[in-house]
Structure formats: C-alpha cells, structure tokens
C-alpha positions, 0 to 999 in steps of 0.5 A: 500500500502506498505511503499517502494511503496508509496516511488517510487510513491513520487520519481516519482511524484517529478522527470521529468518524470510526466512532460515528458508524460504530454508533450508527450500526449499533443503533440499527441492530438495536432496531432490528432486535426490537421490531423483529420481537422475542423467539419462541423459546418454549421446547414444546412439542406437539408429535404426532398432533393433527394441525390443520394451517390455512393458507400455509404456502406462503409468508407467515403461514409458511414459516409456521408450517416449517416450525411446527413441522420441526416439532412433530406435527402432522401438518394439513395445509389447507389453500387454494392452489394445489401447485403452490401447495407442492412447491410449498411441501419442497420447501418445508421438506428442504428446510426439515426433511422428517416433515409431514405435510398433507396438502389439502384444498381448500378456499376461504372465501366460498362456503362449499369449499369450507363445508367440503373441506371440513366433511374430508377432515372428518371422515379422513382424521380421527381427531385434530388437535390445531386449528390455525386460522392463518388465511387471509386477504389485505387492502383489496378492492371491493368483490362479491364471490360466487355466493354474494359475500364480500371478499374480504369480511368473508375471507378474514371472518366469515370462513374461519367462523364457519370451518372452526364451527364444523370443525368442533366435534374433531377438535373435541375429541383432542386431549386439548384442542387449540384454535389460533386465529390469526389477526392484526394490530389493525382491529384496534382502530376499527368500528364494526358497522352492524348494519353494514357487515357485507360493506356494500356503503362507501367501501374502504380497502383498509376499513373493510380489513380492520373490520374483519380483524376486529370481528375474528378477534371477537368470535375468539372471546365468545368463542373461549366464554361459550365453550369454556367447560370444554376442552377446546381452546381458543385464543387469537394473535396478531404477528405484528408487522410482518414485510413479505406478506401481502402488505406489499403484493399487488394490492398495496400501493407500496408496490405500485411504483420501482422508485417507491420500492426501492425507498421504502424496502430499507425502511421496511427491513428496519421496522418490520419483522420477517415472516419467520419472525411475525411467526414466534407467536403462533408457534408459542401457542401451538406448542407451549404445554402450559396454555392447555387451560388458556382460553380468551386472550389476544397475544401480541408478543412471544412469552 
C-alpha cells in the first residue's frame, strides 16, 4: 500500500468518524432486535398432533408450517392452489426433511369449499388437535364471490367462523384442542358497522380489513366464554408487522411504483419483522404445554 494511503487510513482511524458508524450500526441492530420481537423459546412439542394451517404456502403461514413441522406435527395445509401447495411441501421438506405435510384444498372465501373441506377432515382424521386460522386477504378492492359475500369480511371472518364451527366435534375429541386465529394490530382502530357487515356503503380497502380483524378477534372471546367447560381452546394473535406478506403484493400501493420500492424496502427491513419472525407467536401457542387451560386472550408478543 502506498505511503499517502496508509496516511488517510491513520487520519481516519484517529478522527470521529470510526466512532460515528460504530454508533450508527449499533443503533440499527438495536432496531432490528426490537421490531423483529422475542423467539419462541418454549421446547414444546406437539408429535404426532393433527394441525390443520390455512393458507400455509406462503409468508407467515409458511414459516409456521416449517416450525411446527420441526416439532412433530402432522401438518394439513389447507389453500387454494394445489401447485403452490407442492412447491410449498419442497420447501418445508428442504428446510426439515422428517416433515409431514398433507396438502389439502381448500378456499376461504366460498362456503362449499369450507363445508367440503371440513366433511374430508372428518371422515379422513380421527381427531385434530390445531386449528390455525392463518388465511387471509389485505387492502383489496371491493368483490362479491360466487355466493354474494364480500371478499374480504368473508375471507378474514366469515370462513374461519364457519370451518372452526364444523370443525368442533374433531377438535373435541383432542386431549386439548387449540384454535389460533390469526389477526392484526389493525382491529384496534376499527368500528364494526352492524348494519353494514357485507360493506356494500362507501367501501374502504383498509376499513373493510380492520373490520374483519376486529370481528375474528371477537368470535375468539365468545368463542373461549361459550365453550369454556370444554376442552377446546381458543385464543387469537396478531404477528405484528410482518414485510413479505401481502402488505406489499399487488394490492398495496407500496408496490405500485420501482422508485417507491426501492425507498421504502430499507425502511421496511428496519421496522418490520420477517415472516419467520411475525411467526414466534403462533408457534408459542401451538406448542407451549402450559396454555392447555388458556382460553380468551389476544397475544401480541412471544412469552
């Protein structure tokens, strides 16, 4: 190296600078460690449980798959699309190769399809132990589906509420049936308009999404009140916020534009949690022995 070189490099060395970035780095790791949220550290393990995941092939739902897949559960993914579904088990399989997945289909958003789906559970599985109401659809425009339901309300409340109800006489028979629904820090902003359930009134993309969280959590309270002389549990949970899910596909207008992308994605790697993270908390309440008698409550952070 040259003289004039090692010259810069020891005016550097002695100046602030060094100092500036370390403190800079350290405040950035900071950030991370606290937005990505706690792990779940509890050594639970749920072997040979029958877990039923909806909407399992990507995102959270996929990363909660893996995990619960490494602690012995015999996972049935529940989605749309079949094609995703196998790319879905290659993964899982490729991150624990012992994994046991069985890909069923199923859409959330059409009622036959439910009610199809739950009688192939029942004949084909002697009982289920979870139910993770994990599927869901965020900031999308107004729709009808074939049975005259908006999109997102049916989605996000109406087919959880139905699967779990035909559902109950397989979870009863667990030793301790647990129902996780999956909702969103959104729901605390939300005013659920009774006369307006199928939003048909000045739709808004993002109301209609803070109100079918704010209804799926309340179906988890009534839910824990009218069967808690039971052995079913049923508790709901919200990831926090979460890059790589469905915030940032075709229906958010962070993805509208490259230029917009490229200055909010830095943004978002700092603030947001990844999937495998937003998913600690959903593993928690799969697997933790202890809340086999926990009923009602809305999780927000791993314990």
């Amino acid at each position: 190296m040259s003289e004039a070189f090692m010259n810069d490099f020891d005016q550097f060395t002695q100046s602030w600078w060094p100092y500036v970035i370390s403190f800079i780095i350290s405040i950035i790791s900071a950030i991370r460690i606290y937005m990505g949220g706690s792990k779940c550290e509890s050594s639970g393990r749920i072997e040979g449980k029958n877990v039923i995941i909806t909407g399992g092939a990507s995102g959270i739902g996929l990363e909660t798959t893996k995990e619960l897949s490494k602690r012995g559960a015999n996972i049935i993914l529940a989605i749309r699309n079949a094609e995703k579904g196998t790319k879905a088990v290659e993964e899982i399989k490729n991150f624990y190769q012992k994994a046991k997945v069985t890909v069923k289909i199923l859409d959330m958003s059409e009622f036959s399809s439910i009610r199809a789906f739950a009688q192939q559970i029942i004949d084909e599985y002697e009982k289920i132990d979870i139910l993770i109401n994990n599927a869901g659809i965020i900031f999308h425009p107004y729709k009808r589906t074939s049975e005259g339901n908006e999109l997102t309300f049916v989605t996000n409340y109406l087919g959880p509420f139905l699967l779990t109800h035909l559902l109950l006489p397989a979870l009863n028979k667990s030793e301790n049936g647990r129902v996780i629904n999956v909702s969103a820090m959104a729901h605390f902003n939300a005013k659920l308009n009774l006369d307006n359930l199928n939003n048909e009134k000045n739709f808004n993309e993002k109301d209609a999404y803070a109100e079918s969280k704010l209804a799926l959590t309340m179906f988890t309270k009534h839910m824990a009140e009218q069967y808690k002389e039971t052995k079913i549990t049923f508790n709901s949970v919200s990831p926090g916020l979460v890059r790589d899910t469905k915030h940032t596909e075709k229906y958010s207008t962070l993805s509208k534009s490259f230029l917009t992308r490229l200055s909010v994605w830095p943004w978002m790697w700092l603030f947001l949690k990844s999937p495998r993270q937003g998913c600690q908390t959903i593993v928690y309440l799969a697997v933790e022995p202890t809340l086999h008698k926990v009923s009602g409550y809305y999780f927000r952070y791993t314990i």
